[in-house]
C-alpha positions as semicolon CSV with decimal commas, in nm:
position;residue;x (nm);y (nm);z (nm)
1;X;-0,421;-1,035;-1,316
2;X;-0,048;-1,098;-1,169
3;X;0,004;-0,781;-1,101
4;X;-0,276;-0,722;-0,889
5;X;-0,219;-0,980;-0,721
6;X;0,136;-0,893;-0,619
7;X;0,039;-0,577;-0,551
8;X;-0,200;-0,641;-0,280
9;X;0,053;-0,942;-0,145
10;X;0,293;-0,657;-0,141
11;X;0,073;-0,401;0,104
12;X;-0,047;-0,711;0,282
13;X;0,292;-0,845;0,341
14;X;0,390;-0,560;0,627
15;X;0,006;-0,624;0,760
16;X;0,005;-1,020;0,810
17;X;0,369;-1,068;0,864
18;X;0,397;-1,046;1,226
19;X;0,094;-1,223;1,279
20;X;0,178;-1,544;1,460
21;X;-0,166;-1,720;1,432
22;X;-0,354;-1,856;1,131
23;X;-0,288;-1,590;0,819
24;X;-0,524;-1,690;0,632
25;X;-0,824;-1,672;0,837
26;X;-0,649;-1,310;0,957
27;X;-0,704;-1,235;0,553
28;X;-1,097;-1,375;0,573
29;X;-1,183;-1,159;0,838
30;X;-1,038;-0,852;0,623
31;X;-1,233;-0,989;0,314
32;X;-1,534;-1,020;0,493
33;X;-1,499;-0,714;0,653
34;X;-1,352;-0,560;0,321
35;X;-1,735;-0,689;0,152
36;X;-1,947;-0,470;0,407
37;X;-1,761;-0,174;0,435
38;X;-1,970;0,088;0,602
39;X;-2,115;-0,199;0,867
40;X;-2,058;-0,280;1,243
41;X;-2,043;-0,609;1,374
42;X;-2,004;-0,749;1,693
43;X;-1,722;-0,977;1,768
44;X;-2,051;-1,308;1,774
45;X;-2,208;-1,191;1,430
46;X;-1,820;-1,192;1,270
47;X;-1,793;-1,551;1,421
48;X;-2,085;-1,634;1,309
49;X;-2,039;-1,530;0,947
50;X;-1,690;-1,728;0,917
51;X;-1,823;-2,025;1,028
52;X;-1,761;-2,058;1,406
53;X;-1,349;-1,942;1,361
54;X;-1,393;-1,810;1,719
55;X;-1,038;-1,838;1,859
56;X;-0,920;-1,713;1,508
57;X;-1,170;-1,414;1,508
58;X;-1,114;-1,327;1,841
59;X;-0,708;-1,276;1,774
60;X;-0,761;-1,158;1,460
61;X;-0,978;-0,870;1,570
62;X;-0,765;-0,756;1,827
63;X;-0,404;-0,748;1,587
64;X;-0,616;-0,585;1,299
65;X;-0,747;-0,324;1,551
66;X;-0,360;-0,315;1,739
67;X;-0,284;-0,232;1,402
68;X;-0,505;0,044;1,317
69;X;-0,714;-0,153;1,039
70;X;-1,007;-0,254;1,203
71;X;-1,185;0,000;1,418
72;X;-1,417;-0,078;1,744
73;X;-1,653;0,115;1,898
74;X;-1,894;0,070;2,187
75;X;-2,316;0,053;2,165
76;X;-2,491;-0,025;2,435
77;X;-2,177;-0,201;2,595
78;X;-2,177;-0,423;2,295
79;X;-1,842;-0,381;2,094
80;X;-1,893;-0,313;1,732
81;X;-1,579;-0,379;1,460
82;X;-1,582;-0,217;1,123
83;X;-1,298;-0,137;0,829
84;X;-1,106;0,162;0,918
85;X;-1,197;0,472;0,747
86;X;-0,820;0,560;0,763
87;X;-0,644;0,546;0,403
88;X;-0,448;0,342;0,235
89;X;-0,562;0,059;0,475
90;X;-0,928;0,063;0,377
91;X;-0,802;0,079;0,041
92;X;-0,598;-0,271;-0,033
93;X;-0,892;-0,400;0,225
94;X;-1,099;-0,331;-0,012
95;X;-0,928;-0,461;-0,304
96;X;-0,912;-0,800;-0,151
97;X;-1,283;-0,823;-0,240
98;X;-1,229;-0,745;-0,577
99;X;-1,020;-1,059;-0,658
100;X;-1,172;-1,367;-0,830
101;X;-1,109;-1,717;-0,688
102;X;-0,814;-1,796;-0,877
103;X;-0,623;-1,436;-0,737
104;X;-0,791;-1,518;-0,380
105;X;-0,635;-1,862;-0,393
106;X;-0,284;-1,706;-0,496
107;X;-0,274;-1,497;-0,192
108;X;-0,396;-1,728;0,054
109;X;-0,082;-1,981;-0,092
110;X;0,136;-1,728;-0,072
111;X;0,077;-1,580;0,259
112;X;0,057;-1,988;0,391
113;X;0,434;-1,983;0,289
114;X;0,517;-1,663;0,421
């Protein structure tokens, strides 16, 4: 379990340490995003599913996309943000989903003191 754990804080660490703004809703929007994969959202439906965190969303979206991790594309002039397809990023995205509460609650404390 630990060594998941630091594992993922590890490839997450170069990811969520320049971010100036909340980290930890910066690492829900990958975990939700991390849970549906293959699926485009638009910026209201992501705000929506994390409860209303629309100034968090907002500058979360654009670093993660700044960054290469999220991707966006445009339908019908609505812009639609899904996981990149681009390796290893997807990949520790995706383990973030994987981890049970107690893991989840490990990161979140961790990268809350980073």
């Amino acid at each position: 379990m630990f060594a998941s754990v630091v594992a993922i804080e590890d490839k997450l660490a170069k990811c969520v340490q320049n971010y100036a703004d909340d980290r930890c809703s910066l690492l829900e929007l990958l975990r939700f995003l991390g849970k549906h994969p293959y699926t485009r959202f638009s910026r209201r439906a992501i705000v929506l599913a994390l409860r209303n965190q629309g100034v968090f969303v907002e500058r979360g979206l654009k670093y993660l996309v700044d960054n290469g991790v999220v991707g966006v594309e445009t339908d019908n002039k609505i812009e639609l943000y899904s996981l990149t397809c681009t390796e290893p990023l997807r990949n520790w995205a995706l383990s973030l989903v994987e981890l049970d509460w107690c893991q989840w609650q490990s990161v979140l404390r961790q990268v809350a003191w980073a």
